[in-house]
Backbone bond lengths (Angstrom), bond angles and torsions (degrees), N, CA, C in turn:
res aa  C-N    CA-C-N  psi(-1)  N-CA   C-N-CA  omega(-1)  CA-C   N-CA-C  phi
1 X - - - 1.456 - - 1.527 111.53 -
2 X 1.209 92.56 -39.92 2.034 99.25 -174.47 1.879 98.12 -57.12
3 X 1.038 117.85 -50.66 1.290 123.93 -144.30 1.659 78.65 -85.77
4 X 1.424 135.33 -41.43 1.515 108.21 177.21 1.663 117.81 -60.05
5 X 1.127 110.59 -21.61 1.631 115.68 178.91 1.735 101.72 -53.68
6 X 1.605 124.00 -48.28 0.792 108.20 -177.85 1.543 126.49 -93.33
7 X 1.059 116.81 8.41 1.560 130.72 152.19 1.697 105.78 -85.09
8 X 0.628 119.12 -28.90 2.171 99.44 163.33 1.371 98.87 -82.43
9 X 1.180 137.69 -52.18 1.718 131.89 -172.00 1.157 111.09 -58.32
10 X 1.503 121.48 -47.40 1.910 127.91 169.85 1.877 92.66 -50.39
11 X 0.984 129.85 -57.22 1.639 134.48 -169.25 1.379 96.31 -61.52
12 X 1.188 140.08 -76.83 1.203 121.00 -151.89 1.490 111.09 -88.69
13 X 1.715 124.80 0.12 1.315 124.06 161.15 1.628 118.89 -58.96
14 X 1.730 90.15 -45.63 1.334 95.83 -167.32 1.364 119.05 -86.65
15 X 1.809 140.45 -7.12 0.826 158.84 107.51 1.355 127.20 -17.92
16 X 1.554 124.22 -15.72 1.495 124.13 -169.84 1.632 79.95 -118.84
17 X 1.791 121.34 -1.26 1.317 85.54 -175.00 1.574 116.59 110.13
18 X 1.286 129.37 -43.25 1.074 156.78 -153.52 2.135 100.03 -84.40
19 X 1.223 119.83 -86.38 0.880 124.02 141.43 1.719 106.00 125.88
20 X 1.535 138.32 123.12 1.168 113.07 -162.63 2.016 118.43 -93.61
21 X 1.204 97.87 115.96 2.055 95.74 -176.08 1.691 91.58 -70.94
22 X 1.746 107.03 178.30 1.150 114.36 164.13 0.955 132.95 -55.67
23 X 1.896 107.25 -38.94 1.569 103.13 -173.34 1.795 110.72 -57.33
24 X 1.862 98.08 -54.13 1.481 105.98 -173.35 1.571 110.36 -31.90
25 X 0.908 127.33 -51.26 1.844 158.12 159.94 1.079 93.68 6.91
26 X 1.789 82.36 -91.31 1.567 107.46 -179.45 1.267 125.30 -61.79
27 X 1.087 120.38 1.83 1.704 120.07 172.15 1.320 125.30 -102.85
28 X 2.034 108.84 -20.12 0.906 112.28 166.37 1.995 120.71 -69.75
29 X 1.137 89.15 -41.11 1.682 98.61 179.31 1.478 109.76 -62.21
30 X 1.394 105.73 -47.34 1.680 79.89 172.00 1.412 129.97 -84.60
31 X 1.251 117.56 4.56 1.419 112.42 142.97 1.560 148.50 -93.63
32 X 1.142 95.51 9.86 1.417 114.24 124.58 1.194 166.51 -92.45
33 X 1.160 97.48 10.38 1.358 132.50 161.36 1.533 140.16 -72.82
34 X 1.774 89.97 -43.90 0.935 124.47 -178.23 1.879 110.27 -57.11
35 X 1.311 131.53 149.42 1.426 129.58 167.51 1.463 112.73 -98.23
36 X 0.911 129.64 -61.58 1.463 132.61 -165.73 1.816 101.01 -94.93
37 X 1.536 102.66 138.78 1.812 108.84 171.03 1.575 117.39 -35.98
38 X 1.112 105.97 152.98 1.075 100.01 172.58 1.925 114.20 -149.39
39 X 1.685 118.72 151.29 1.458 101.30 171.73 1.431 101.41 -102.20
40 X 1.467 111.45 165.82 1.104 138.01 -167.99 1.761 100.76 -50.01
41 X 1.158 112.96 -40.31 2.152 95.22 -175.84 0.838 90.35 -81.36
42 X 1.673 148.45 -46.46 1.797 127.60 -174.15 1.237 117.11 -44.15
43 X 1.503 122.26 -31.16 1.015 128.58 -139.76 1.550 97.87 -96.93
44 X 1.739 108.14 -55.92 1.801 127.38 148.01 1.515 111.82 -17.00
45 X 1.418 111.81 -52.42 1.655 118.70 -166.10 1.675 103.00 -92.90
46 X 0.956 120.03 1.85 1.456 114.70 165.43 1.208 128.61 -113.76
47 X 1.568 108.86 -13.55 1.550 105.61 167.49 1.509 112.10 -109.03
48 X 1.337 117.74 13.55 1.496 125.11 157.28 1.657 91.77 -89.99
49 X 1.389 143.45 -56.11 0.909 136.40 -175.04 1.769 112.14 -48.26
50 X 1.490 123.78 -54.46 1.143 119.63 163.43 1.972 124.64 -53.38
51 X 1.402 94.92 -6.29 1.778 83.98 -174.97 1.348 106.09 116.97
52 X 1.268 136.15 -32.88 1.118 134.08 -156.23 1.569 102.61 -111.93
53 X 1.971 81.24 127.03 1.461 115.13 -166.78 1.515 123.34 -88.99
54 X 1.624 117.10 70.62 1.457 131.18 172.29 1.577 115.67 -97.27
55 X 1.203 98.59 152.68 1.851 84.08 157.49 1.397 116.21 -122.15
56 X 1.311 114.45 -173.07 1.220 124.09 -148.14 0.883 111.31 -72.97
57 X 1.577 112.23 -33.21 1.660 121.16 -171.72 1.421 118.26 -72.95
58 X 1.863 109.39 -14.75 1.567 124.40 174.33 1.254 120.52 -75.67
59 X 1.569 109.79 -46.58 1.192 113.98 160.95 1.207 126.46 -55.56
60 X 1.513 137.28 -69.14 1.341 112.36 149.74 1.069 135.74 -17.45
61 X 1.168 131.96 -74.17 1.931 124.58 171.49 1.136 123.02 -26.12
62 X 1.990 108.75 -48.15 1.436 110.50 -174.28 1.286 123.80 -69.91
63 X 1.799 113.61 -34.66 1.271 126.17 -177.68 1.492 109.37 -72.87
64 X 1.001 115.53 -27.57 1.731 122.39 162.97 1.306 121.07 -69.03
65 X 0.710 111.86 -41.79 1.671 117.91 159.26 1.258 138.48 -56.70
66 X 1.635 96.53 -50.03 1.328 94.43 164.08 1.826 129.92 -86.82
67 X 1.734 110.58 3.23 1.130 102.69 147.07 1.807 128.67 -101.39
68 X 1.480 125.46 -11.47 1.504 122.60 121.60 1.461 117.82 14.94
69 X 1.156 86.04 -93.09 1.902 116.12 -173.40 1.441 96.98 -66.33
70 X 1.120 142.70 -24.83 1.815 110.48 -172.20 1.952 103.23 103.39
71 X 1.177 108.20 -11.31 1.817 113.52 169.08 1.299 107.07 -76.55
72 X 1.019 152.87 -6.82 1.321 132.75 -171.96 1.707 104.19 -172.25
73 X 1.344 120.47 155.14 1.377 100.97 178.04 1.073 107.16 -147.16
74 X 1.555 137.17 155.97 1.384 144.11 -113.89 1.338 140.81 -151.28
75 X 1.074 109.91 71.16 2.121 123.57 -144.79 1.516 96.52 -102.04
76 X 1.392 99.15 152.11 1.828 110.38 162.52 1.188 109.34 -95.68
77 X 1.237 123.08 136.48 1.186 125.74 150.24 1.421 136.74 -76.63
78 X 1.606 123.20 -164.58 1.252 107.98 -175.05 1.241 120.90 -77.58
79 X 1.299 121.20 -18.23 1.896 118.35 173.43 1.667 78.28 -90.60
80 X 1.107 131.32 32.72 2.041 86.68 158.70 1.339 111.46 107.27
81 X 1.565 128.17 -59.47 1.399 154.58 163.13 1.489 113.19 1.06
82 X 1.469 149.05 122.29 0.906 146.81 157.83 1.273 118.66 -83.59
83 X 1.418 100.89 101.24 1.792 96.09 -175.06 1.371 102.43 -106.89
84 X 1.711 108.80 160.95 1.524 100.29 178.73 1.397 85.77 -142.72
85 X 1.891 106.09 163.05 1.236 125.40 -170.83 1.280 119.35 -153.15
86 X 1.374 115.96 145.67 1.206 110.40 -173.57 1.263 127.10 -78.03
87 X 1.594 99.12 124.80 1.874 112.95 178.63 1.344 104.62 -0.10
88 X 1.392 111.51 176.48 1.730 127.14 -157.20 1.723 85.55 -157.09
């Protein structure tokens, strides 16, 4: 199921124009993976922690994007924090 999430998101990225690279790829899958919300530097510090070589400014884009589109959706918390989570 995870991995169809990112075959509709590759479709409607690349359809809006937008278009999906590897990294985006790989950033989408592991946030879906993921269980609990997360904001964009936790998220930075765990897939540098796993090995995987993005930067910060990608992650941001992607996680914006994918709440954009209707993939993910995107609350502040009480310090402020933009966390996003996967659809319901």
């Amino acid at each position: 199921m995870r991995n169809n999430n990112v075959i509709v998101i590759e479709n409607t990225l690349t359809t809006s124009g937008r278009g999906m690279t590897q990294k985006r790829r790989l950033l989408c899958q592991a946030f879906f993976l993921l269980d609990d919300p997360t904001d964009a530097e936790s998220f930075w510090i765990h897939l540098k922690t796993a090995g995987i070589a993005v930067s910060r400014a990608q992650v941001y884009k992607t996680l914006s994007l994918l709440a954009d589109y209707g993939f993910a959706e995107r609350r502040r918390d009480d310090q402020k924090r933009v966390n996003y989570f996967k659809p319901v």
